[in-house]
Phi, psi and omega in degrees: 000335165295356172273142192222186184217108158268125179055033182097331189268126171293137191202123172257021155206171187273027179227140187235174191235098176298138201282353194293315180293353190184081175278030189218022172051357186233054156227013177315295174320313170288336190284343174269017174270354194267008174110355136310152191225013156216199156176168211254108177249117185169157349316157162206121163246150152028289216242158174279147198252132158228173182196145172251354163302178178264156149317124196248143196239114170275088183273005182276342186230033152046078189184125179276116174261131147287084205296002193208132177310297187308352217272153196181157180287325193113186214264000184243346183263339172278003159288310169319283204272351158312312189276002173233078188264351161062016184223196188241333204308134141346115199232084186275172188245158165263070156340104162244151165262183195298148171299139169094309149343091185276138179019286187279325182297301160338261198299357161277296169331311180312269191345289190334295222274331184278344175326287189292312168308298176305346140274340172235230229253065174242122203298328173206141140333080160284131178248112180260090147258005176257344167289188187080207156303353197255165206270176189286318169329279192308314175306303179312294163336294182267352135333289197299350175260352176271016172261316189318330210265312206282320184292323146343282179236350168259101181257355176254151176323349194292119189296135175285164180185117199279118167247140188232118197306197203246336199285354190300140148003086171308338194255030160261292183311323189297304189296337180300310184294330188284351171302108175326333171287359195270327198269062150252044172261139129323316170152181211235182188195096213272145180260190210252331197260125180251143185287142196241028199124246158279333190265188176204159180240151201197136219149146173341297212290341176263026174253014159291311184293305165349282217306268246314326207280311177308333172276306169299318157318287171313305176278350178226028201187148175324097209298344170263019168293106213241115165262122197252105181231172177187356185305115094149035191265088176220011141231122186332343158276330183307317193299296198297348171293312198298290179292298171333322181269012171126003176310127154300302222204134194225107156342137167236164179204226180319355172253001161286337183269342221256296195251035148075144174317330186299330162318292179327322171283290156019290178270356160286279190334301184293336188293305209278294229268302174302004188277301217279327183326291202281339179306151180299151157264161178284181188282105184333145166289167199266177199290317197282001184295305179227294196298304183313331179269319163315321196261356163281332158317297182298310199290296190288023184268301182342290182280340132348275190307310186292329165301280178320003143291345209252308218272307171307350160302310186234291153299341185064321199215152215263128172321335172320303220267285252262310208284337167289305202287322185095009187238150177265155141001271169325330164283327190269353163279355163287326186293302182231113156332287187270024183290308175331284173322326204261353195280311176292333175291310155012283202291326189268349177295317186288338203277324195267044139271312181295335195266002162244345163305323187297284198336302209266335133338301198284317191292347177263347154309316164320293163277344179216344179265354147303020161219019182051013189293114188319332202268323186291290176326338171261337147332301167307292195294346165269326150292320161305322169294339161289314204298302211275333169293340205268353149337300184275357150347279193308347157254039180289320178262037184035050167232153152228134200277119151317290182312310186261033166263329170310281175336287195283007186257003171301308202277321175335291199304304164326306174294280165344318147212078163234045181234327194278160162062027191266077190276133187285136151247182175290132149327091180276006167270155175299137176266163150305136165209023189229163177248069166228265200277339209280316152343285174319288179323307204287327201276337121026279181340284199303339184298296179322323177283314234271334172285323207267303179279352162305263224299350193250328171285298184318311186311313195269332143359298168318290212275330161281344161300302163337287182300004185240025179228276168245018147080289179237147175271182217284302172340311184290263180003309198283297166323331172256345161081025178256198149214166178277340170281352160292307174298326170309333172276331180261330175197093205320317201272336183312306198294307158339307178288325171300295167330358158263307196298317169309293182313308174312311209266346169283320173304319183283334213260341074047260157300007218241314173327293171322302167271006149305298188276319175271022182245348219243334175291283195241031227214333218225119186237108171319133159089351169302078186284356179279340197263357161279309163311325171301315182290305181322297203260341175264042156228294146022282154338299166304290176318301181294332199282332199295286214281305201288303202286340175290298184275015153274337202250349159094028184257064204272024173338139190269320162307316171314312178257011211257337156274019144276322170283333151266020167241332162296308159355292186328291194291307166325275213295335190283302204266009128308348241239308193256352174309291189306286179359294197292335176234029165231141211271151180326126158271158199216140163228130202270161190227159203285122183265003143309301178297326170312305157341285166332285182306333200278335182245064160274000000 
């Protein structure tokens, strides 16, 4: 619902990335995994601008000094890095000429960079003559030599676009545009930075001067003038002002360093919900289409787990389990006293792992792949492909588990379909759109899962891996008073039997990881209160089966345990953290839902 056509240019969402934020390119690739839909190269002048002062970061007022406008590599290493961008995004350039520059220096400097800019890969042109130092005379001067320029050296399609810092002369831009020699402008690109001397501030305060340019611009200029703003834009209603008073397309700069890589969605989200508010919702799918086999899934996972617990509890091992090793119950407490104990914790660890899987299985089926929300399905599916793969896991040592060979060929189909006919729709709930305390806090939260769900993958990775190598760490050994040639010696097949229950229980802890981590990620909604609930009770489980079996069977290692005990931290703290958010719903100031509309499918 975020695709737009600016000028020509295909875009899938209206938010860019200002080149001011990563003049060195080299965080681009990531930044297009975040919900941009351009991103920005500029200032570029000629020759590369270097400057060694430093940046002053005002974080109390959320404002950036930049000591030098200019400073950039120059117009052949940003071609040079155009041409390997290693993303898909649309990539425009800023044109300036050298600071000091005179007139006729200008529109030669111009020329050059369109020469060069028009082979490569760049989707559209900004031309920058008013910052800096030059006077309106000198601005004007080279205005009046670019349709000659244009006419001259931009021989490709790529659209032009006149930028202007936000303090300029509103009723000189308005008369610029109205000239008949203007039109080949595209559309105007009001920047983010207001001049501060030699420097510029980046910051709040020019997203007023915006409003002002952007209204004036709408009333007085050509209604097809596709406007690129973005100044002092560091909450999601700052956009929605924005695209309300007439904006195409919105820049981020300082509320991308202020409210964090998470903005950009943000402002997609509040963008797709004034789209979507007022429309009918469709009609919920029936149980059985999709979601109903996922929350059926969950159940049995649900119910997986508490049976394997009440046998790992109480027998520990399976009649299956007894006929590979050749040993009785009595016998394998001869081979090791506490062998039993390490066996059963294994098992109860893996059973209250299947029993937060289930949990977060069934509530996000419940809730979010029944309303088709993109970010739950790739949860699932990706956790679910981990979960069913650490399956073969279990013939690293050579056994296969009857039962949960069983299990897992039940639960597949189910997966396979609650995966089929599955359409991403739109979030029709209120979003967030302001940063404030309550906001703040939660990201603390969120921080806290995102940590949580790292370190619960690196754990279970560690531990399938382990079990399908040395089985056991020093900790285990010490605690049973063994070696692995003691057990090997008393019963060959013994190592083996641990050594599934280890890869299982590393697979699930895995997958548990996985769906943790993308609710923890792409997930965390103001006013979702179920997704609180979700964190709660699907976590719940795992800890105690963790925390309870260790200290039943007397296995307290301080090393041992000491990374469970900072991922229960993790997790406490996450969801105090995230209470108030998750359950207090978003405040809103709803915006003319027309203009929003209009705008986005220019």
């Amino acid at each position: 619902m975020l695709e737009c056509n600016a000028a020509g240019i295909a875009l899938d969402t209206p938010i860019g990335i200002s080149g001011g934020v990563d003049g060195q390119g080299i965080a681009h690739k990531a930044f297009a995994q975040l919900g941009f839909g351009f991103i920005e190269h500029g200032p570029v002048t000629v020759k590369p601008i270097t400057d060694s002062a430093p940046i002053e970061n005002d974080y109390e007022h959320e404002t950036i000094r930049y000591p030098s406008y200019y400073e950039n590599e120059g117009v052949e290493r940003i071609i040079e890095r155009m041409a390997m961008p290693q993303h898909a995004l649309p990539q425009m350039v800023r044109m300036t000429p050298l600071p000091g520059a005179s007139p006729e220096q200008a529109l030669h400097e111009l020329g050059f960079m369109l020469k060069r800019f028009n082979l490569s890969e760049a989707a559209g042109l900004y031309v920058d003559v008013f910052c800096g130092n030059r006077s309106w005379e000198e601005s004007f001067t080279i205005i009046e030599g670019l349709p000659a320029l244009v006419t001259a050296y931009h021989h490709s399609q790529t659209p032009l676009f006149l930028y202007v810092p936000p303090e300029y002369s509103n009723e000189k831009l308005i008369y610029l545009l109205n000239l008949p020699q203007s039109a080949f402008w595209s559309g105007v690109v009001i920047g983010e930075a207001i001049h501060d001397g030699e420097g510029m501030l980046v910051g709040r305060d020019s997203k007023a001067l915006s409003l002002q340019k952007i209204t004036q611009i709408r009333n007085h200029c050509n209604p097809s003038l596709i406007i690129k703003a973005g100044g002092g834009v560091h909450e999601p209603m700052d956009a929605l002002e924005l695209w309300e008073a007439g904006a195409n397309l919105i820049m981020l700069h300082s509320g991308l360093v202020y409210a964090g890589p998470g903005l950009p969605k943000r402002i997609n989200d509040a963008i797709i919900y004034e789209q979507v508010r007022q429309t009918p919702a469709s009609k919920p799918p029936s149980f059985w289409k999709h979601w109903g086999w996922m929350f059926l899934l969950g159940l049995g996972m649900i119910i997986g787990g508490i049976l394997s617990w009440i046998i790992a509890a109480t027998s520990v091992l399976l009649p299956y389990d007894l006929d590979f090793i050749g040993l009785s119950i009595e016998e394998i407490s001869h081979v090791n006293h506490r062998l039993l104990h390490f066996m059963s914790h294994d098992r109860i660890t893996l059973a209250g792992t299947m029993i937060s899987i289930g949990i977060l299985y069934a509530q996000l089926a419940r809730y979010g792949l029944k309303c088709s929300l993109h970010w739950t399905k790739t949860a699932l599916m990706t956790s679910g492909i981990a979960g069913f793969l650490s399956f073969f896991l279990y013939w690293g040592y050579g056994y296969f588990d009857p039962l949960h060979a069983l299990a897992a060929a039940l639960l597949f189909p189910m997966f396979i379909l609650s995966m089929r006919k599955n359409p991403d729709l739109p979030n029709r709930k209120p979003v967030n759109v302001h940063n404030d305390r309550v906001w703040r806090i939660a990201m603390w939260g969120q921080l806290c899962f995102v940590v949580l769900g790292f370190a619960l993958a690196i754990g279970g990775i560690t531990i399938a891996v382990k079990g399908v190598t040395d089985v056991f760490v020093t900790q285990d050994l010490a605690y049973m008073h063994t070696t692995n040639a003691q057990l090997n010696e008393a019963n060959p097949k013994l190592i083996p039997l641990i050594a599934h229950d280890r890869a299982g229980f590393g697979g699930a802890l895995l997958c548990d990881a996985i769906a943790i981590l993308i609710i923890a990620l792409w997930g965390i909604g103001q006013g979702e209160r179920w997704l609180w609930w979700t964190l709660l009770l699907g976590g719940a489980p795992g800890f105690y089966a963790g925390f309870s079996v260790h200290f039943g069977i007397g296995y307290t290692d301080f090393w041992h345990l000491l990374p469970a005990v900072f991922a229960l931290l993790l997790y406490v703290c996450g969801i105090i953290l995230l209470y108030p958010y998750l359950m207090l719903k978003p405040r809103h100031s709803f915006l003319n839902m027309e203009v929003i509309t209009t705008n986005a499918s220019d």
